[in-house]
C-alpha positions as a Markdown table, in Angstrom:
| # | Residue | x | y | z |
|---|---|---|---|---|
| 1 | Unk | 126.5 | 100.1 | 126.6 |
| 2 | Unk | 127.8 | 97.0 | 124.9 |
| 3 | Unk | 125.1 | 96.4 | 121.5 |
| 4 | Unk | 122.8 | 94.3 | 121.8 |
| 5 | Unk | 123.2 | 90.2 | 120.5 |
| 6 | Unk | 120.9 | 89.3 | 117.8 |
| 7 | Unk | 119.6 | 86.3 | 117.9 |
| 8 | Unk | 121.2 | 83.9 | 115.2 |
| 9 | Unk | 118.6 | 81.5 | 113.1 |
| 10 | Unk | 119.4 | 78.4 | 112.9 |
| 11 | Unk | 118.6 | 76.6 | 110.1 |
| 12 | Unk | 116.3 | 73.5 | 110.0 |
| 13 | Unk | 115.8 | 70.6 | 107.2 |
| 14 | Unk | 112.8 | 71.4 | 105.0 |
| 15 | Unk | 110.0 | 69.0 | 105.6 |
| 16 | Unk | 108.6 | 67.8 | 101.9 |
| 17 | Unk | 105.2 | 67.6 | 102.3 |
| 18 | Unk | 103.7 | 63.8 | 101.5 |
| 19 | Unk | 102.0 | 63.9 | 97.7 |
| 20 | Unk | 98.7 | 62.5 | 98.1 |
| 21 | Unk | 97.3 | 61.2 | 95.1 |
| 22 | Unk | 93.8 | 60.5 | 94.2 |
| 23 | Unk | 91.8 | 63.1 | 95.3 |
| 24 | Unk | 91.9 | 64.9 | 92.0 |
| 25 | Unk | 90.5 | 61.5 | 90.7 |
| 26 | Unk | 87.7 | 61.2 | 92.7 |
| 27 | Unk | 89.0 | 58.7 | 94.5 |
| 28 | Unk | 87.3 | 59.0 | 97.8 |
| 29 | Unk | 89.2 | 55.7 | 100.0 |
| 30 | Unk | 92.2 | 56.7 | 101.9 |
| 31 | Unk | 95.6 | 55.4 | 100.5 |
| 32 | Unk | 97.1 | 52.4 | 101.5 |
| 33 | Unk | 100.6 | 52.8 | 100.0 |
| 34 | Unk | 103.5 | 54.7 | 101.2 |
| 35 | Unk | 106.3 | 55.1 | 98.7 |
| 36 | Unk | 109.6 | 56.8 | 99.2 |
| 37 | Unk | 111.6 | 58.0 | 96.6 |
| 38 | Unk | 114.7 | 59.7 | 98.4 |
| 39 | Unk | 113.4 | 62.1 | 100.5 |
| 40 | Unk | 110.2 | 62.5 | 98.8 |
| 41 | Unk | 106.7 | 61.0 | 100.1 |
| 42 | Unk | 104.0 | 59.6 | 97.9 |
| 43 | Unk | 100.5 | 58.2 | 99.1 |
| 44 | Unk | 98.8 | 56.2 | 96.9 |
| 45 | Unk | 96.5 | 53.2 | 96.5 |
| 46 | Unk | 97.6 | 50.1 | 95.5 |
| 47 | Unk | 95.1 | 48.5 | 93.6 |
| 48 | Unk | 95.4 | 52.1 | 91.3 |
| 49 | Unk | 98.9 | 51.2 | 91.0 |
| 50 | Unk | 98.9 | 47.1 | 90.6 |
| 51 | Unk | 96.2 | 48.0 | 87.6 |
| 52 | Unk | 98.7 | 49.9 | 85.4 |
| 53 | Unk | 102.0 | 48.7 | 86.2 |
| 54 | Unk | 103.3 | 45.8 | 86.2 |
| 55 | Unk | 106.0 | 45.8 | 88.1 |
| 56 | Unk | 103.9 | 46.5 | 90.8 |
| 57 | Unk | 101.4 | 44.0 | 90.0 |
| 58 | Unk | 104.1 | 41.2 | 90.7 |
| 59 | Unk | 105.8 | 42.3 | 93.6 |
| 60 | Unk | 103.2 | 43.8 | 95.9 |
| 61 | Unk | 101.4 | 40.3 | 96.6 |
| 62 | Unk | 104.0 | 37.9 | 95.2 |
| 63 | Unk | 102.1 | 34.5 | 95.1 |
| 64 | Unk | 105.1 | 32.7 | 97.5 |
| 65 | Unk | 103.6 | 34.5 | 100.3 |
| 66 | Unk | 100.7 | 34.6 | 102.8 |
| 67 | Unk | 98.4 | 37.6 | 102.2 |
| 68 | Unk | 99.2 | 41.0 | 104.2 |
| 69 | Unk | 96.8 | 40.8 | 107.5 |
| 70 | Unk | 94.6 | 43.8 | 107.6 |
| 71 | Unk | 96.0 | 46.9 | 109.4 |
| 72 | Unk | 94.3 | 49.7 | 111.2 |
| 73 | Unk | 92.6 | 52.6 | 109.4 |
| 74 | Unk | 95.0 | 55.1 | 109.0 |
| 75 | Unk | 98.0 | 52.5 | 108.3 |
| 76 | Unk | 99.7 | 51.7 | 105.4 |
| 77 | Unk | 99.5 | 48.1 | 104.0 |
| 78 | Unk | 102.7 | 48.7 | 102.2 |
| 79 | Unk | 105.8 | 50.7 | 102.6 |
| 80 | Unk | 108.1 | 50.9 | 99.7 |
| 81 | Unk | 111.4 | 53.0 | 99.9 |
| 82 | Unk | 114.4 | 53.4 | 97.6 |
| 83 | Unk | 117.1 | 51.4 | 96.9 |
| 84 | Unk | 120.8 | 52.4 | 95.2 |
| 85 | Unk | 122.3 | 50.0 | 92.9 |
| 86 | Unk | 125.8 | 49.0 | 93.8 |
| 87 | Unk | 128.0 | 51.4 | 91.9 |
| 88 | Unk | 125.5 | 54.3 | 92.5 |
| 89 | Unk | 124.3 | 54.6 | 89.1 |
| 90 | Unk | 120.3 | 53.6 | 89.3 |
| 91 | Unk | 117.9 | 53.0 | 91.7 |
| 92 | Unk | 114.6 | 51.0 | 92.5 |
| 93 | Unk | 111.9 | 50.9 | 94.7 |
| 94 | Unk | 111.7 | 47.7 | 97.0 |
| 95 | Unk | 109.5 | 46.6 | 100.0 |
| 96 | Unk | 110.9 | 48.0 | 102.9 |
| 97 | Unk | 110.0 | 44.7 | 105.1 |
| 98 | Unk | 112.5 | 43.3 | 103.4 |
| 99 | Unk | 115.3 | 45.8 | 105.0 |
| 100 | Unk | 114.3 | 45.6 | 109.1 |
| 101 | Unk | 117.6 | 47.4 | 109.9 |
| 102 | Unk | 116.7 | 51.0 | 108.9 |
| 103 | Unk | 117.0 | 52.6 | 105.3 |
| 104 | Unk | 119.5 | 51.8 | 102.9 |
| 105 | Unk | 122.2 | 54.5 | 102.6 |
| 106 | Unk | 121.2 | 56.8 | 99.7 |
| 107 | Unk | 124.2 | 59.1 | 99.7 |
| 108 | Unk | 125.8 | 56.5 | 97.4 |
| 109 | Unk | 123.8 | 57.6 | 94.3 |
| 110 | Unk | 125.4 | 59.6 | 91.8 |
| 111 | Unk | 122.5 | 60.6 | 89.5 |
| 112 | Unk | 120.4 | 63.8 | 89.5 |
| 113 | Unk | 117.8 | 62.6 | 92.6 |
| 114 | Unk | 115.4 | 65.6 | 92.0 |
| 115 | Unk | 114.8 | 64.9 | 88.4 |
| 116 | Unk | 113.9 | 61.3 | 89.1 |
| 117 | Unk | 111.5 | 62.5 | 92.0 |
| 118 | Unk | 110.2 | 65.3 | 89.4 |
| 119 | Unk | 109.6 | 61.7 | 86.7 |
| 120 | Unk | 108.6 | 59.3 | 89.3 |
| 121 | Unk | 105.0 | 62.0 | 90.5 |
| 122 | Unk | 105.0 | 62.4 | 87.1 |
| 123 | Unk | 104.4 | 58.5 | 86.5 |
| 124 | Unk | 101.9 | 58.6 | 89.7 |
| 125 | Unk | 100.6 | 61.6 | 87.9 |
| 126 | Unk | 100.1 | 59.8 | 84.0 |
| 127 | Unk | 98.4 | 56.6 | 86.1 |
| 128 | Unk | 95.8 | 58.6 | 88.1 |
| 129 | Unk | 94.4 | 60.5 | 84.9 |
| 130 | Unk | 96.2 | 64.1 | 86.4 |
| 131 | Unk | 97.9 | 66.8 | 85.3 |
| 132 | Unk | 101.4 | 66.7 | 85.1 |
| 133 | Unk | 104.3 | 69.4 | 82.9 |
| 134 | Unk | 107.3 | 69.1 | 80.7 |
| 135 | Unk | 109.5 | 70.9 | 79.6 |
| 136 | Unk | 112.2 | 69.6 | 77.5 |
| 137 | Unk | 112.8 | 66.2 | 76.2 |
| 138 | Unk | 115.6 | 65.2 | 78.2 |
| 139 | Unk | 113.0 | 65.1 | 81.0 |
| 140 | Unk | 111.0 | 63.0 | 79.3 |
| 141 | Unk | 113.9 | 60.6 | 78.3 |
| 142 | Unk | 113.5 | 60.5 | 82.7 |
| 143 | Unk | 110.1 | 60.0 | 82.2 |
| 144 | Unk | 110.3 | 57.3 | 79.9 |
| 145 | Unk | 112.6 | 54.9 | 81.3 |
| 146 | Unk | 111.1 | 54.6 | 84.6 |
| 147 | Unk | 108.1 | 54.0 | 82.9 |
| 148 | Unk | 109.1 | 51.3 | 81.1 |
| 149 | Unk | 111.1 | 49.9 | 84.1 |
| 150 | Unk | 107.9 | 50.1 | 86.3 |
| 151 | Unk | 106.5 | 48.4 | 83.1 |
| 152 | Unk | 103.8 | 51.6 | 82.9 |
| 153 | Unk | 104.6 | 52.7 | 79.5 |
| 154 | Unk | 100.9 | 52.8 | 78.6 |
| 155 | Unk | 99.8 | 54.9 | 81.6 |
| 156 | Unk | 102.3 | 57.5 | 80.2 |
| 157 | Unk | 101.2 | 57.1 | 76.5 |
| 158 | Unk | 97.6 | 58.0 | 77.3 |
| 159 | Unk | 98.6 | 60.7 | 78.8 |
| 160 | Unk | 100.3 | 62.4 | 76.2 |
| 161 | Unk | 97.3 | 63.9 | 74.5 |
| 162 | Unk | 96.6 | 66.0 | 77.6 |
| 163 | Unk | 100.3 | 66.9 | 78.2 |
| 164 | Unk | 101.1 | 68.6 | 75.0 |
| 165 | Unk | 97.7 | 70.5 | 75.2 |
| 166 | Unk | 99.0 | 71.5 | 78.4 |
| 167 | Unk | 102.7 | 71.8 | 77.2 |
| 168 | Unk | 101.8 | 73.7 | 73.7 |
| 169 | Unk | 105.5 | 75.3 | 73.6 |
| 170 | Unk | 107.0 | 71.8 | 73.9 |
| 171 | Unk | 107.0 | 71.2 | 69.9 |
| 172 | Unk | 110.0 | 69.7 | 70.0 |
| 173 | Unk | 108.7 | 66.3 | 71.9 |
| 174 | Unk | 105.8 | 67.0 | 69.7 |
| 175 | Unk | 108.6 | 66.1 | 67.0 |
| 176 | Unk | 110.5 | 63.6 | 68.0 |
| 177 | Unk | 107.2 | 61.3 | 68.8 |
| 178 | Unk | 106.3 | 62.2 | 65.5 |
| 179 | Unk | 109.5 | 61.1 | 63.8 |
| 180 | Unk | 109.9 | 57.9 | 65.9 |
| 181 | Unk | 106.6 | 57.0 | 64.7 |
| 182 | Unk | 107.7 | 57.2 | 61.2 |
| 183 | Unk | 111.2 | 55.8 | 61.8 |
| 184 | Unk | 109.1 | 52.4 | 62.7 |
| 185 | Unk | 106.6 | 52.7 | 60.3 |
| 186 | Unk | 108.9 | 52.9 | 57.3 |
| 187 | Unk | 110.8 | 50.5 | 59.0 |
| 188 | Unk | 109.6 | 47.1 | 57.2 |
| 189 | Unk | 112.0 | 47.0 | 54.0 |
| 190 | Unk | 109.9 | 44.6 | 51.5 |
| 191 | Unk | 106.8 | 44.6 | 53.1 |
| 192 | Unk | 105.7 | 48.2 | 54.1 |
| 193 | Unk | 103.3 | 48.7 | 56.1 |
| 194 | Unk | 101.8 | 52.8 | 55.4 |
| 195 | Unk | 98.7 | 51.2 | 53.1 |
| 196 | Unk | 97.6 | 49.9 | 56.6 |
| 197 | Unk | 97.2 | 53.8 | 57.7 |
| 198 | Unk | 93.8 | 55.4 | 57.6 |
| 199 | Unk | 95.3 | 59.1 | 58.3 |
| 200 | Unk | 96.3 | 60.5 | 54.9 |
| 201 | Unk | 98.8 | 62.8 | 56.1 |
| 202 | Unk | 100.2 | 60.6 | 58.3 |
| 203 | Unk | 100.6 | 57.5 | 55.7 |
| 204 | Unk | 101.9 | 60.8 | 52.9 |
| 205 | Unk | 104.8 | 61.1 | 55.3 |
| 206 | Unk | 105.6 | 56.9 | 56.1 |
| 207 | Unk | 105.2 | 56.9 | 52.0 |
| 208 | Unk | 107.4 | 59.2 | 51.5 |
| 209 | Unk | 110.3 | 58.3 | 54.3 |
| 210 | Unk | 110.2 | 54.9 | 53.2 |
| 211 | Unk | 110.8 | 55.0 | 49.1 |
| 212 | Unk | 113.4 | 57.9 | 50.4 |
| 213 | Unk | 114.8 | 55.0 | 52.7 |
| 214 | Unk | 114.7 | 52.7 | 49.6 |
| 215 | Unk | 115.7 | 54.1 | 47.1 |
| 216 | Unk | 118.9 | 55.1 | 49.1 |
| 217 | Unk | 119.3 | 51.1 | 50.2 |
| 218 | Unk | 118.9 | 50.2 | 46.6 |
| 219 | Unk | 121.6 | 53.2 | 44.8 |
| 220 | Unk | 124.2 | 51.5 | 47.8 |
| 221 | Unk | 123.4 | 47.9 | 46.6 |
| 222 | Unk | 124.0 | 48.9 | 43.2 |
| 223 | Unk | 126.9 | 50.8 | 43.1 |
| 224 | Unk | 128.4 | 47.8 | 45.7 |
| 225 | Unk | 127.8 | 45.4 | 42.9 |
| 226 | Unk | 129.1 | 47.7 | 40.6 |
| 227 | Unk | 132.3 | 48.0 | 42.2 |
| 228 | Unk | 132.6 | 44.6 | 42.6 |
| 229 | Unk | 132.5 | 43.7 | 39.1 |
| 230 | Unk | 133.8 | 46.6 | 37.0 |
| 231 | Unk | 135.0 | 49.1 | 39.7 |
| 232 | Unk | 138.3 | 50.9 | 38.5 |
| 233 | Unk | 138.9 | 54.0 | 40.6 |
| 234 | Unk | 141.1 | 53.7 | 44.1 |
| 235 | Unk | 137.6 | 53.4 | 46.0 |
| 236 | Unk | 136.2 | 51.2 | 44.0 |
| 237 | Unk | 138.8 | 48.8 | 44.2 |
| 238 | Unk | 138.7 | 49.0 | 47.7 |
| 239 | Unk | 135.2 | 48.2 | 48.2 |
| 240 | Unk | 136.0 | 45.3 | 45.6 |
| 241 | Unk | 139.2 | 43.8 | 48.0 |
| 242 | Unk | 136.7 | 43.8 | 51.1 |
| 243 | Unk | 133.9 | 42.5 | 48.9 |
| 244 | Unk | 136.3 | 39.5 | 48.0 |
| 245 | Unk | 137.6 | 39.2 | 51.4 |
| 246 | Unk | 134.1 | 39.3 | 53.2 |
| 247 | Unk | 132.0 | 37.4 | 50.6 |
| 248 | Unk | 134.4 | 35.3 | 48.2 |
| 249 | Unk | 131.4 | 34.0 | 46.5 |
| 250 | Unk | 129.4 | 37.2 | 46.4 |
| 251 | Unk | 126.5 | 36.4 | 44.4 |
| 252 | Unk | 126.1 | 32.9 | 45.9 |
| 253 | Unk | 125.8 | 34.3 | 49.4 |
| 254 | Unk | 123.6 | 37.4 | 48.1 |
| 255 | Unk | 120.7 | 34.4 | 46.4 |
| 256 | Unk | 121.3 | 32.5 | 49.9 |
| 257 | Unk | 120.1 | 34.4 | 52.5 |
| 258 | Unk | 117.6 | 37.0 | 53.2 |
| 259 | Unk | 118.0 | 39.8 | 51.0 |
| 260 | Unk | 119.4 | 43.6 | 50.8 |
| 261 | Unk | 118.7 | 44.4 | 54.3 |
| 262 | Unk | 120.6 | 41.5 | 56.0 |
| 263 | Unk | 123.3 | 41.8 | 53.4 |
| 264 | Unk | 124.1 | 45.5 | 54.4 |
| 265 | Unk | 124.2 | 44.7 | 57.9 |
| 266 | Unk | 126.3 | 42.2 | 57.7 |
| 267 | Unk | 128.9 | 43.8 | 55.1 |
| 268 | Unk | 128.6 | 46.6 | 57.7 |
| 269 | Unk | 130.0 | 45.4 | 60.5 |
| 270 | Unk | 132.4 | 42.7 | 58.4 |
| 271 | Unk | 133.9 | 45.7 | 56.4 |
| 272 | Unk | 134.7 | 47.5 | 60.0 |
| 273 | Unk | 136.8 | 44.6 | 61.5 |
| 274 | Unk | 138.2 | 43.0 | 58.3 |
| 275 | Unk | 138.5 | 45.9 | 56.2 |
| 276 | Unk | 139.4 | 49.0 | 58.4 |
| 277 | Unk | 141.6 | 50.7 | 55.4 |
| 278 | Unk | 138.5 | 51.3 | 53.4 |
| 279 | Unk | 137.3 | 54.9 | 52.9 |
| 280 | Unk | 135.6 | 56.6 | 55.6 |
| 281 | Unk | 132.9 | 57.6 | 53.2 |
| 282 | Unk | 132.1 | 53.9 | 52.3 |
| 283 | Unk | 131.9 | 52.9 | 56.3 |
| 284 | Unk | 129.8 | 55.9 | 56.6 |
| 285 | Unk | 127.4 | 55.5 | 53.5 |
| 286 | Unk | 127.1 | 51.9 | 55.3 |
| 287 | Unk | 126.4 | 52.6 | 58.7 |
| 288 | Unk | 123.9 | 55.3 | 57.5 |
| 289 | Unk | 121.7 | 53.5 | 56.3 |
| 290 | Unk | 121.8 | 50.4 | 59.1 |
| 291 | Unk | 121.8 | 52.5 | 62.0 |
| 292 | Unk | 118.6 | 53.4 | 64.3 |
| 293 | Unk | 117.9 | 56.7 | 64.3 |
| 294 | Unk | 115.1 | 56.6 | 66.8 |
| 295 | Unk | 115.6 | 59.3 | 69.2 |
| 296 | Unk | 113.4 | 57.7 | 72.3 |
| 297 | Unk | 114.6 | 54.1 | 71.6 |
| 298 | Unk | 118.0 | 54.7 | 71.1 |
| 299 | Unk | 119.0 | 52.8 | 73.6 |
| 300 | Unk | 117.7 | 49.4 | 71.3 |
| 301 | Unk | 120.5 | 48.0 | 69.3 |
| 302 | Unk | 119.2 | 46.0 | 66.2 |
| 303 | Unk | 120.6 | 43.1 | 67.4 |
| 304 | Unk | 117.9 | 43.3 | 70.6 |
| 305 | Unk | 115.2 | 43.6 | 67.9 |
| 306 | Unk | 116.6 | 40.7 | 65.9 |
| 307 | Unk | 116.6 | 38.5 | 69.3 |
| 308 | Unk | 112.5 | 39.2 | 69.3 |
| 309 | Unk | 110.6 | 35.9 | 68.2 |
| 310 | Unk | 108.9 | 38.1 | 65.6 |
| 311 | Unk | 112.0 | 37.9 | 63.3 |
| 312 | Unk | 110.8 | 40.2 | 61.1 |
| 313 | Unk | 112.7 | 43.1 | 62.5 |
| 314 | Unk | 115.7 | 41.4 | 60.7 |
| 315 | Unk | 114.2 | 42.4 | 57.5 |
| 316 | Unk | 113.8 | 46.3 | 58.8 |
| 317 | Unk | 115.9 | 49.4 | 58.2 |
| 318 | Unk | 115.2 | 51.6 | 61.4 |
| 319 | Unk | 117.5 | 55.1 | 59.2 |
| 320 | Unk | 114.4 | 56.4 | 58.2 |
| 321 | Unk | 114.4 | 60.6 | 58.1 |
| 322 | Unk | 112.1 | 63.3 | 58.5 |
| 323 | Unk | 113.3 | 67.1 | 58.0 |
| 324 | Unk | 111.6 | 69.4 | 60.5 |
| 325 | Unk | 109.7 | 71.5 | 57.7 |
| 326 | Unk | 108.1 | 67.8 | 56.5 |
| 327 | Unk | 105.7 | 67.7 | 59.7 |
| 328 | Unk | 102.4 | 68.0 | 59.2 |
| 329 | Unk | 101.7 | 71.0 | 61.4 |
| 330 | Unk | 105.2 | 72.5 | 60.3 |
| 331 | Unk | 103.9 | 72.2 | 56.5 |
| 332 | Unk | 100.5 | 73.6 | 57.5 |
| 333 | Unk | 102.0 | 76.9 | 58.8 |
| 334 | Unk | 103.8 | 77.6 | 56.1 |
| 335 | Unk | 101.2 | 77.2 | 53.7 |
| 336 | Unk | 99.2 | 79.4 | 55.8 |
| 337 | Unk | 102.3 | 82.3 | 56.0 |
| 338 | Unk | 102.4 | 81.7 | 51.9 |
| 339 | Unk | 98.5 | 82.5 | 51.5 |
């Protein structure tokens, strides 16, 4: 007797359930938005999203056109779906009136889609007041930038309190807020800003990065100066021959413009394509100390600051540093462990 066949499965796509937000919020109306993010579903309500971001707040009702006639209950008033940039690279969300041929083809994109689904509910989460996790800060980097595409950032910056109560193993984001905090506080070179701080600890720490950040700018300054007038070693006359090449009236140019800060910068990058035989140490003791260390705002060349009509970021130093055991909660447990 020939065995019997057994039936073969076959395999279906997995439907992603819609994400419905609101109802954890209270929020007792229906949605009225549909948002697709690859093959992921969000509900949501508009007015919720048009009050903390802008983005949205622009193009949902863009002033150059008539108001959206009012649809039946159970309909959405807008449908937004995803769009790949040419190249593959990013994406964006965009009315999907304004594609009446079917869905853009999303096979093009090149990124990781489930990690920008997992940041984008996160967003939708940090707007409607509701839980959402991390777990490592490259996440959050995710997190981050579509925030500040969506121009959200302060949707997700309220809801930070709540995510590393949630999220009490995730020191290390804990840490590198911290230490971006301080990086811009003890960024202001000759008029610093940590007497403005009520929180003692907090304005201990800004003190303390910014005479480190200081008094490193200052030793540099000096022994630049130094080498320009009575240096006698191999580096030092170095540093003299790009001194004279970069600034042949190096005094005169120092009293003209704006001080140590903008004087650095600018030997910085002069020394680099003028001067490329000088010592690796001197470029590096250089770019040290005009670099931004920011971890979250990497991104943000000092030039971009500089370009801001509040030109005092061109008197800032953004190399501030802050060991691990020198936060607060780090020095509070060792004192405790020491008792």
């Amino acid at each position: 007797m020939p065995p019997t066949k057994k039936k073969v499965k076959t395999s279906h796509p997995a439907t992603i359930k819609p994400m419905v937000l609101g109802s954890a919020s209270g929020i007792i109306d229906p949605p009225d938005m549909k948002i697709k993010v690859f093959e992921a579903e969000f509900h949501v309500h508009s007015a919720m999203i048009k009050l903390y971001s802008g983005y949205f707040r622009k193009f949902l009702d863009p002033s150059n056109k008539p108001p959206r006639p009012e649809l039946p209950q159970g309909s959405f008033k807008y449908e937004w779906i995803t769009v790949v940039d040419e190249g593959g690279a990013g994406w964006c969300l965009e009315d999907s009136s304004a594609y009446p041929n079917g869905i853009p083809d999303l096979s093009t994109f090149t990124g990781d889609k489930h990690r920008q689904i997992w940041a984008f509910a996160s967003l939708l989460s940090a707007i409607y007041g509701e839980p959402y996790y991390v777990n490592n800060v490259a996440r959050f980097h995710v997190l981050v930038d579509l925030a500040d595409y969506y121009l959200a950032l302060p949707a997700v910056s309220r809801s930070l309190d709540g995510l590393f109560h949630r999220c009490p193993q995730f020191t290390e984001l804990h840490a590198v807020l911290f230490k971006d905090c301080v990086i811009f506080l003890a960024a202001p070179y000759e008029d610093p800003v940590f007497d403005q701080l009520e929180d003692p600890e907090l304005k201990q720490t800004v003190k303390m990065a910014h005479q480190r950040l200081v008094e490193t700018a200052e030793r540099l300054v000096w022994n630049i100066f130094s080498a320009s007038h009575t240096g006698q070693d191999k580096e030092q006359k170095e540093v003299r021959k790009c001194l004279d090449r970069v600034f042949p009236n190096l005094d005169g140019w120092y009293t003209r413009n704006y001080g140590k800060v903008d004087f650095l910068r600018h030997l910085e990058q002069e020394s680099l394509s003028h001067t490329p035989e000088l010592t690796s140490s001197f470029h590096e003791d250089l770019h040290s100390i005009v670099q931004n260390n920011s971890i979250l705002v990497r991104d943000i060349e000092i030039e971009d600051l500089d370009s801001l009509e509040d030109n005092r970021h061109k008197h800032n130093l953004y190399s501030a540093k802050i060991e691990d055991k020198d936060l607060p909660w780090v020095s509070k447990e060792s004192s405790g462990e020491q008792a």
